[in-house]
N, C-alpha and C positions, 0 to 999 in steps of 0.2 A: 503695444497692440498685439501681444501675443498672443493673447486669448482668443483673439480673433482670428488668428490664422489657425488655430488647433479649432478652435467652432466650426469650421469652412470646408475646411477638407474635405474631398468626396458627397455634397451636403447635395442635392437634388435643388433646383431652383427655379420657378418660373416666373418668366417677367416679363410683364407686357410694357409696351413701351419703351424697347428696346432699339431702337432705332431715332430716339428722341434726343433733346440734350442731356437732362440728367439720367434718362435711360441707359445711354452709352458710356457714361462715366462709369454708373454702378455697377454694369454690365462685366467692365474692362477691374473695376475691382476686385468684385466677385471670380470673378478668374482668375484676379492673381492670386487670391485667399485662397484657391483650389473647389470653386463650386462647379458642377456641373450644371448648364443652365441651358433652358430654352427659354427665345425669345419671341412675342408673341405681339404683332403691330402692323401696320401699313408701311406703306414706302415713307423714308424721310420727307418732312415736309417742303426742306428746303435745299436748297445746293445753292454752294458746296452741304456740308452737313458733314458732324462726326461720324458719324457711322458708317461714312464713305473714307475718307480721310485718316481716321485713327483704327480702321479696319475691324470693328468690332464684333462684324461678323466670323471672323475667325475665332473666334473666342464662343461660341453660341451654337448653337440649331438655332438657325435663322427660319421661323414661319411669320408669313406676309398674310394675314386675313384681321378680318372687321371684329371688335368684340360687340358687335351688332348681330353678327351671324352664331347663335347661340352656340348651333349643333356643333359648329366647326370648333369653337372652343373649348364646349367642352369635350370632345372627343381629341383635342388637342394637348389638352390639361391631365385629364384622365390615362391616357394611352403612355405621357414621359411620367406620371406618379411621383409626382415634388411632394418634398417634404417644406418647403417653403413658397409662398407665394409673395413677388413683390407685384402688385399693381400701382404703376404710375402713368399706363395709357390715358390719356383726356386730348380734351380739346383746348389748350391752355393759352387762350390770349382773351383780353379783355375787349378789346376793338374789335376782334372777329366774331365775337358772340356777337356782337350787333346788327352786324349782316347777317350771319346764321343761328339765329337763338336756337331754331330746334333742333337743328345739327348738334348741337352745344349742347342741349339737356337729353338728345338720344345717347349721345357718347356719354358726358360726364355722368348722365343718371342711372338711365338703363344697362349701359355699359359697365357700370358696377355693382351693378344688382346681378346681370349676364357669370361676374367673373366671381362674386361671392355665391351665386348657383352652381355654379362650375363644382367651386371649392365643394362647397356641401355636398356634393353627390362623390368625391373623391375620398377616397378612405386612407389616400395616403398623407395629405397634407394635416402639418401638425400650427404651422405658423402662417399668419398670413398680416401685410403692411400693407392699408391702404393711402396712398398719399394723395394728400389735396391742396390746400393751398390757405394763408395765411387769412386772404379774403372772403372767406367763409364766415367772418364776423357780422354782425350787425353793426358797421364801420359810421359811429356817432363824430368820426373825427375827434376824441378829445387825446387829454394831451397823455394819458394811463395805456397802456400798454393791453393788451386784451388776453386773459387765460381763460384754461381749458372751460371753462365753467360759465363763460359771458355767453350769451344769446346768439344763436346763428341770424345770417340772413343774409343779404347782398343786394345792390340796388338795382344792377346789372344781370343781364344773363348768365356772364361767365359765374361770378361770384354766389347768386343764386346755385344754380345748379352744383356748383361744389360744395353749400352750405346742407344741400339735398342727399349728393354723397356721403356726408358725413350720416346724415340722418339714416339713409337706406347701410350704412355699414351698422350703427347703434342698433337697429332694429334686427339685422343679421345677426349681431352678438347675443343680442337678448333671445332673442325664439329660436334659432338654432343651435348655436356655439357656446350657451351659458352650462357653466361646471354643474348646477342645479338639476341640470336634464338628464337622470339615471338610464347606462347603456346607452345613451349617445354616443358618435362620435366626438370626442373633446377637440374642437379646434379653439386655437386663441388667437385675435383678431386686436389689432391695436391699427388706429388712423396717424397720421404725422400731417403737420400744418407748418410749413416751412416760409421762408418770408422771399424776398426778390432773391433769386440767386443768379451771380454770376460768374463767370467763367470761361476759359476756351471754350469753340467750337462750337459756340452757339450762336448762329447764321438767323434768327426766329424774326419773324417780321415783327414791325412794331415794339420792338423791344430797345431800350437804351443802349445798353452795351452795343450791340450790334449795328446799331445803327450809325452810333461814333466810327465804329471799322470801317463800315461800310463808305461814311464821307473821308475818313481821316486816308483810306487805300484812293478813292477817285480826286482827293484834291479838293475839294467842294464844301463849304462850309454846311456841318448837319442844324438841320430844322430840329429843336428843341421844342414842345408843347408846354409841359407846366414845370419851368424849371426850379420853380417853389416847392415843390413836390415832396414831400418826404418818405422814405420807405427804410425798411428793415433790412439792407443790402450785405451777402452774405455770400463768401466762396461756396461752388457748387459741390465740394467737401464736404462743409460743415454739415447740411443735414445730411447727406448721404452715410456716413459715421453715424448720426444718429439714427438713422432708418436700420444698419447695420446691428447697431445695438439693442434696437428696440426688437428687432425680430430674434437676435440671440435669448433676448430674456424671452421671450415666448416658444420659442423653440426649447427651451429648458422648462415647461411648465408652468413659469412665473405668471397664473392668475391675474394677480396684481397690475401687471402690465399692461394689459386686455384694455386699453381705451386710449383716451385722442391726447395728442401728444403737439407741443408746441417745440420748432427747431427754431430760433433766431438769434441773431449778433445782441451786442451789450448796447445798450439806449447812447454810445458814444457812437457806436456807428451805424446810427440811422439818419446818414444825412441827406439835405438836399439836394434833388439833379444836377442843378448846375454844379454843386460842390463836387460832385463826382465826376461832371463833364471836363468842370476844368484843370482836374485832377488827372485825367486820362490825356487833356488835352497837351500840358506841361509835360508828361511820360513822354507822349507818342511823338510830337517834337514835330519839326517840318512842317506840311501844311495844314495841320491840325486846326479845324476853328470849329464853331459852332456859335446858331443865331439863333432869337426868339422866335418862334414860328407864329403870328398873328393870328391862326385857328386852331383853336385848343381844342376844337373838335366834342368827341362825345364825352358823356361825364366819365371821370376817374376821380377816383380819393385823392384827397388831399394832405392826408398824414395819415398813419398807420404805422403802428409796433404790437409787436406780441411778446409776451410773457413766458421767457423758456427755464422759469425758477423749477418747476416741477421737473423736467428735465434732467438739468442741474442736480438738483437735491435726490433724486429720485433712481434714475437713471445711470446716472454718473457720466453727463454729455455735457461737454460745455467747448465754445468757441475754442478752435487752434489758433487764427488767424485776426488781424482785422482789419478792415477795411483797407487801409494802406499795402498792404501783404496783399489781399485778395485782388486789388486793384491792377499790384503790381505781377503778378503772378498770371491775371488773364491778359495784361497787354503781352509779358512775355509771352505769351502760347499762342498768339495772334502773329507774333514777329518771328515765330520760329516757322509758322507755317508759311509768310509772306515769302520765307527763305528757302521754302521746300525742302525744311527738314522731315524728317521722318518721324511723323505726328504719333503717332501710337506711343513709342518710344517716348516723344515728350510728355506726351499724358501720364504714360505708367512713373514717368520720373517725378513728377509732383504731387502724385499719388504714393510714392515712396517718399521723397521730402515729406509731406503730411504726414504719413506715420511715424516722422524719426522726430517730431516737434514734441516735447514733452508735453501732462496734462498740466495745465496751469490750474492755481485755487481758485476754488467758489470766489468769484466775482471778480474775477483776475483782470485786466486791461485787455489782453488777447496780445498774438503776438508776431510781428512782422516775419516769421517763419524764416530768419535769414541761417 
């Protein structure tokens, strides 16, 4: 990954959703690559929370406002003059869009219309990643994997509205940012659709991972929903590496790059919740349990994969890890912190691990990062 550290150097970056889970990861990368970054988000949502814990505001110009409040960002945007833009601000849970749909489609929609205005009026930004989310499909449940090219849509708020983001960044790239428009500003704009990612430090309500902690730290057997469940489960590395890269090739001119990109594990590891539960369950040891929860509550998919061949082939991204690695990687980061170790440090140190794991071949198994 050397190229990556000579891309980074000195590189101007703004990132909202820097206070988030994968915000603070990328955040605490980006730094170590040598970017200089401002972060641009509300207070964490939860506590504890990375961003308190692995101290990712020392690595940052930390700004706390709404990408609701236009003026504020783009005078926020404009004023540090990035040459790059990561946007992964949203509102990212399934179940809370239920209670709050329209909180949900102000943030995830207008909220990225707010920050690709932003961009357009800045003359300094040359790249910009918008990330959304894997559920932006038109989710038929079958048993094929979904690429760049299948039908958006979502049945849900959450998913809807991210299906919408992708739509309002297409339409950014076509009327303002396309190479076609003589004496424009040329920006190049590429979206990432990443699958369930997990990882240390991620405290998110409603979310599996965390919820396992959560019971397996109190003693208390966790309430499980749909333990049938399949999903596309994925260290919070692997797309982060790909959002890395895909903004390198845009930051270099590469046109070609300029569109929606899928990040996901190999169809080996996409399995089901329980399989992961009691995978986590046998790690974490002691009073570890977990039980069917008899209200499965509001609708959720029921299987989902995506297609990270383009990627792959394209890009030159493909899994470090798999599942078993990633499993075991975030229970370690969970028990380093249960021991009040010096979380930042653990983070940068698996962040270093992942860089020294070689690229394995097109359609490689992935690989326990030992």
């Amino acid at each position: 990954m050397e190229d990556m550290v000579r891309g980074w150097q000195g590189r101007r970056v703004f990132l909202t959703g820097h206070t988030g889970f994968k915000g603070g990861w990328l955040a605490l990368w980006l730094a170590k690559l040598g970017a200089q970054i401002r972060g641009y988000a509300l207070d964490p949502a939860a506590e504890p929370n990375l961003f308190t814990v692995a101290g990712v505001g020392n690595v940052l110009e930390d700004v706390r406002a709404d990408l609701l409040d236009r003026a504020r960002l783009e005078a926020s945007l404009q004023e540090f003059a990035p040459e790059v833009v990561f946007h992964l601000a949203a509102q990212p849970l399934v179940r809370r869009s239920y209670a709050d749909p329209l909180g949900t489609y102000a943030t995830n929609v207008m909220g990225t219309a707010h920050v690709l205005e932003a961009v357009r009026k800045a003359s300094s930004v040359r790249a910009v990643v918008c990330v959304t989310t894997d559920k932006c499909y038109e989710n038929r449940e079958w048993v094929w994997p979904y690429r760049e090219i299948d039908p958006l849509g979502g049945h849900d708020p959450y998913s809807s509205s991210k299906a919408c983001a992708e739509i309002v960044s297409a339409a950014y790239r076509s009327s303002f940012f396309s190479a076609e428009r003589p004496g424009k500003h040329r920006i190049l704009l590429g979206t990432a659709r990443a699958g369930n990612v997990i990882g240390g430090g991620d405290w998110s309500e409603d979310r599996l991972i965390p919820d396992l902690i959560r019971g397996f730290q109190s003693g208390k057997p966790v309430l499980i929903r749909r333990p049938k469940a399949i999903r596309p489960w994925q260290h919070v590395l692997e797309p982060l590496y790909g959002y890395i890269r895909l903004a390198g090739e845009l930051m270099a001119g590469h046109q070609e790059f300029a569109s929606a990109w899928n990040f996901g594990p190999s169809d080996d590891d996409a399995w089901p919740v329980e399989r992961i539960a009691d995978y986590l369950v046998a790690a974490w040891g002691a009073r570890a349990a977990w039980v069917r929860d008899s209200d499965a509550g509001v609708h959720e998919a029921g299987l989902l994969r995506v297609d990270a061949s383009k990627a792959r082939a394209e890009l030159g991204w493909q899994p470090r890890l798999d599942i078993q690695a990633a499993l075991d990687w975030t229970a370690g980061w969970f028990r380093a912190w249960c021991n009040s170790s010096d979380m930042r440090r653990e983070t940068l140190k698996q962040i270093e691990k992942y860089e020294e794991i070689p690229s394995l071949a097109v359609g490689g198994q992935g690989n326990r990062g030992a």
